[in-house]
Every structure is written in structure tokens, then in C-alpha cells.
C-alpha positions as CSV (number, residue, x, y, z in Angstrom):
1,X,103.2,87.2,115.2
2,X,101.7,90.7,113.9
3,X,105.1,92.3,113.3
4,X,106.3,89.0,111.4
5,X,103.5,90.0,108.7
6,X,104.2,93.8,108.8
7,X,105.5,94.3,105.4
8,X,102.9,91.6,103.5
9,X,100.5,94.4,101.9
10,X,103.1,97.4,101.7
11,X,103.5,96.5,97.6
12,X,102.8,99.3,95.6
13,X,100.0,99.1,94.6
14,X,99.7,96.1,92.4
15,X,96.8,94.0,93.2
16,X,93.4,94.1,92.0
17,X,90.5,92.8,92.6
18,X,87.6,93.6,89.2
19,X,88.0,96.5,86.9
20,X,85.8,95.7,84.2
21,X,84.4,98.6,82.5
22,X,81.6,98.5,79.9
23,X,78.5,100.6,78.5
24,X,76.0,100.8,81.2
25,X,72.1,101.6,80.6
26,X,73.2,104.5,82.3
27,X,75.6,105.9,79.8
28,X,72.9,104.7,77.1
29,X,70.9,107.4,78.6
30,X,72.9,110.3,77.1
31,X,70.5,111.3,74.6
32,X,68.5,110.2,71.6
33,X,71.6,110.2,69.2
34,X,73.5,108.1,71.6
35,X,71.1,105.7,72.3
36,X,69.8,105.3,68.7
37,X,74.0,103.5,68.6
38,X,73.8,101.7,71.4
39,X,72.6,98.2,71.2
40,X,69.5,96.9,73.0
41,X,70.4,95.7,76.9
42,X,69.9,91.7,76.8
43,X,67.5,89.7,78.6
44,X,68.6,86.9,80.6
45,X,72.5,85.7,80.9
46,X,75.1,88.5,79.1
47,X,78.6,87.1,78.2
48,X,79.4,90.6,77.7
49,X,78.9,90.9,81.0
50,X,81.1,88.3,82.5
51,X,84.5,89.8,84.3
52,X,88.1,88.8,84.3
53,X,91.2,90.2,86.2
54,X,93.8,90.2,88.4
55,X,97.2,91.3,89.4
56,X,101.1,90.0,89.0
57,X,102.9,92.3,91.4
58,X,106.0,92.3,93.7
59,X,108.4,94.5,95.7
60,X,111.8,93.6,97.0
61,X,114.0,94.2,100.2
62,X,113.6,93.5,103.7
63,X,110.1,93.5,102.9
64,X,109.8,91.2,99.7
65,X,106.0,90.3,98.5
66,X,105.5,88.3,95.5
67,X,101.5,88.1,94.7
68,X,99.7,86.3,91.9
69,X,95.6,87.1,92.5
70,X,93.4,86.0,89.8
71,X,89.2,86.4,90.0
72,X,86.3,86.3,87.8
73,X,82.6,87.6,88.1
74,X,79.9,89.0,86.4
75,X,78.0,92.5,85.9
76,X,74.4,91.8,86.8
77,X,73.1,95.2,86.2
78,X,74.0,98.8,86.4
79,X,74.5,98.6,89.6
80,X,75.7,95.2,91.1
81,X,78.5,93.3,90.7
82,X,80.3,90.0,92.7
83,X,82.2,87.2,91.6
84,X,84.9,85.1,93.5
85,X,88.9,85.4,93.8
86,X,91.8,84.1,94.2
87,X,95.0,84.9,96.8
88,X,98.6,83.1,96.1
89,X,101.5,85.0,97.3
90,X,105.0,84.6,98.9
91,X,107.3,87.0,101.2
92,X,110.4,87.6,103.4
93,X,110.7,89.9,105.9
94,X,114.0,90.8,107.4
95,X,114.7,92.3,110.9
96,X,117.7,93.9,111.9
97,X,119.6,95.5,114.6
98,X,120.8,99.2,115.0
99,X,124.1,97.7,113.6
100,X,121.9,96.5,110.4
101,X,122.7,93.4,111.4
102,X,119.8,90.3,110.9
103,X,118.7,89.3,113.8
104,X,115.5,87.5,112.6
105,X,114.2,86.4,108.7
106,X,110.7,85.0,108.2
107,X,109.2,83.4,105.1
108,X,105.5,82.6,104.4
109,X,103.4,81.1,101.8
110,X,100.0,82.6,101.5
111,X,97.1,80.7,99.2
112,X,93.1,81.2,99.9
113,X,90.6,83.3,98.3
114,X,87.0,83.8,98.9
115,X,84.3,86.0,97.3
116,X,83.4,89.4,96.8
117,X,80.5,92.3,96.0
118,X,80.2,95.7,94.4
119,X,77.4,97.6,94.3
120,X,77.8,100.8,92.1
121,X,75.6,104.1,93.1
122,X,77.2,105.8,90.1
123,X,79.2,104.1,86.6
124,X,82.4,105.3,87.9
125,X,82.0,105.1,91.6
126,X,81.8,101.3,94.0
127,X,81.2,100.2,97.6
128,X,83.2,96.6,98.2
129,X,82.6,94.0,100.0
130,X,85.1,91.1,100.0
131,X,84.7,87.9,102.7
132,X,87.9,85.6,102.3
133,X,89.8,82.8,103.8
134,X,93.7,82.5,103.7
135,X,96.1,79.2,105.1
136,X,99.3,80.9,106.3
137,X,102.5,78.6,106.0
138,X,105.4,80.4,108.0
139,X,108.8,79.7,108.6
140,X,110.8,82.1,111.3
141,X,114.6,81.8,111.6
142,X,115.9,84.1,114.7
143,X,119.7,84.3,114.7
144,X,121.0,84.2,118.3
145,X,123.0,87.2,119.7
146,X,125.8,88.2,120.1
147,X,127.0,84.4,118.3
148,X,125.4,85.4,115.3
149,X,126.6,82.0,113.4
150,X,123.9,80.1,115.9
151,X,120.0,79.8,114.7
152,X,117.0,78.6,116.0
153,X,113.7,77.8,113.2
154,X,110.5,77.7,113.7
155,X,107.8,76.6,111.6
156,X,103.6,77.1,111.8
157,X,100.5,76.4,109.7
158,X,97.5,78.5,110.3
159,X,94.1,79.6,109.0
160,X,93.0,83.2,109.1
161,X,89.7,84.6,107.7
162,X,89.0,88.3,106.9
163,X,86.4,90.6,105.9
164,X,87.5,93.8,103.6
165,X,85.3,96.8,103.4
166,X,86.0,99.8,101.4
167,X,85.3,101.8,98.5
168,X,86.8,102.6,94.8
169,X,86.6,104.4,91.2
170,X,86.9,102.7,88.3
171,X,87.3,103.7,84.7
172,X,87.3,102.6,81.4
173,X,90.5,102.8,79.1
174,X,89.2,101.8,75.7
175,X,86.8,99.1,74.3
176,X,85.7,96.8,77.4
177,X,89.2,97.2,79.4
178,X,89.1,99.6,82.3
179,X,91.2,100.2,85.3
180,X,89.9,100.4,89.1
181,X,91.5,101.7,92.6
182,X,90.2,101.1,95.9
183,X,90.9,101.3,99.4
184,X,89.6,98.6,102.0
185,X,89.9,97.4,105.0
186,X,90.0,94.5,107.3
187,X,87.0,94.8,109.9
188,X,87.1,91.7,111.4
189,X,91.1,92.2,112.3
190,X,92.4,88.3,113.3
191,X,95.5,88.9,116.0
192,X,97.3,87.1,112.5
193,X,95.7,88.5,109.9
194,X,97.9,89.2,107.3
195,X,96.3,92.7,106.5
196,X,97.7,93.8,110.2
197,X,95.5,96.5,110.7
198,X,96.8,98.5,107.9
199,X,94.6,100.0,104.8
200,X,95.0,98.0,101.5
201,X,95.8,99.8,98.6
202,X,94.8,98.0,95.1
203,X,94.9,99.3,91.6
204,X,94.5,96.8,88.9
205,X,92.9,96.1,85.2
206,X,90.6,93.8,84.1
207,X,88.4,92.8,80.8
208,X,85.1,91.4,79.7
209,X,84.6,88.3,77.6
């Protein structure tokens, strides 16, 4: 069951989980010039400092991963972040033999989501924290050898919950739009956990409103 899911988080790159970027007391601090332009922090609830982002990525082959991951949140200081998000994605994975012949194709569906946390000791710089819970629809055809032309399906439904730890930079592009990269991990490591003990690489963008 691990090696059906080998290839679900080798996309390049293209997910992201909150990249919002925005004046921080912190960079209001730079002097008395500075500050004199920067507008008063508000008291109470900020739209300014709500968050939006997300990722539309995909990579093709005997490995292809289609992913659509949409979140939200919100800023509630210099230092602290969380929000919740959303996982929808689809793949194939191909096997083959040393005559690159397919000997085994599996498809899955993959929708869930869950929550996550920042905490920021510096503006640029994050710790994340990011409990979820994904339902795993998978459909394995293995192609019987040597009559190739003779198949055998299988189908399963399955829950699997994960907990990614890691860390990331983030910086801001213009106005209230920033881009972010991290590196996490999946700690709690479910025998079919679709991370499959491999270190997820995200870069993404995200805005304000």
C-alpha cells in the first residue's frame, strides 16, 4: 500500500499552504520617519489581516498528481498565525517491468483538509504546524503476467490523518501579496499515509483582503 502512493507529493513544488505578507509592527519599528507613514495598528478584528491562498498544480507521467488546495486564516499579531485548509487532488501511478512493460496502474482521489498554525519569531521566518484528515479513494488494476491482456481490479476506501511539522520563509512581492516556502513533515507517519515518509516541499502565494 506505501509504494501505491509513492509518487503523490513528488510535484514540484506547487502547493501552498499561507503566504500572506503585510506591514508588521515590527517593520513599523524602522525609525521615526517610517513610522510617522505607517498607519496606527487596529484594535480588535483587522480585515487587513485576514489571509487567502492556495495552489493549482500538477505533474504528469507514471507519476501524475493533479492538486487543487485552497485555505484561509488570519494574522493575529506579529507573531501568530492559523487558519484552516483544504486538500482535493487526483493521481495515477504506473508500474512497469524491466521491459517497461505495465504491470500495475493505480488511481486515487484524495479530498480532506484540516487546520493549521504559524508562529513567526522573525517577519520573514515561520515554525508550522498543520493537523489534517484525508479519505483516500483507490482503484489498483494489476495486469497478470506473462498474458498481459488479463486484469484483476481492486478497489478501497480509507481514512488517514496526519500531522505536518516544519518550518518556512516567506516574503512579500509587492502591496499585500507575498510568496512563502516551507519544508514539513509527517510525524505521525500512518502505514497509508499519503506523505509516505517523504519531506513535502510547498511554495505558493497568497493575499490579504
Amino acid at each position: 500500500m506505501k509504494k501505491l502512493l509513492l509518487g503523490l507529493f513528488l510535484m514540484a513544488g506547487i502547493q501552498s499552504v499561507n503566504a500572506q505578507y503585510y506591514q508588521t509592527d515590527a517593520t513599523r519599528r524602522q525609525g521615526p520617519a517610517q513610522a510617522q507613514q505607517a498607519p496606527a495598528a487596529q484594535k480588535g478584528f483587522d480585515p487587513n489581516r485576514l489571509i487567502v491562498g492556495g495552489s493549482i498544480g500538477a505533474v504528469f507521467g507514471d507519476y501524475t498528481n493533479v492538486n487543487i488546495s485552497p485555505l484561509a486564516g488570519y494574522r493575529f499579531n506579529d507573531y501568530i498565525a492559523a487558519g484552516a485548509n483544504i486538500n482535493a487532488q487526483y493521481g495515477q501511478i504506473r508500474y512497469r517491468d524491466i521491459y517497461d512493460v505495465t504491470t500495475e496502474r493505480n488511481t486515487y482521489t484524495i479530498f480532506g483538509g484540516g487546520v493549521w498554525g504559524r508562529v513567526y519569531p522573525i517577519p520573514q521566518l515561520f515554525v508550522h504546524v498543520q493537523p489534517e484528515y484525508n479519505g483516500i479513494s483507490e482503484k489498483s488494476t494489476i495486469y497478470d503476467y506473462p498474458n498481459l491482456g488479463d486484469k484483476s481490479t481492486f478497489k478501497s476506501n480509507y481514512g488517514v490523518p496526519s500531522l505536518l511539522l516544519g518550518a518556512g520563509y516567506t516574503q512579500g512581492v509587492g502591496g499585500r501579496v507575498g510568496i512563502s516556502f516551507s519544508v514539513l513533515y509527517d510525524v505521525l507517519q500512518d502505514d497509508r499515509s499519503p506523505y509516505n515518509n517523504q519531506l513535502i516541499y510547498r511554495a505558493g502565494v497568497g493575499m490579504g483582503f
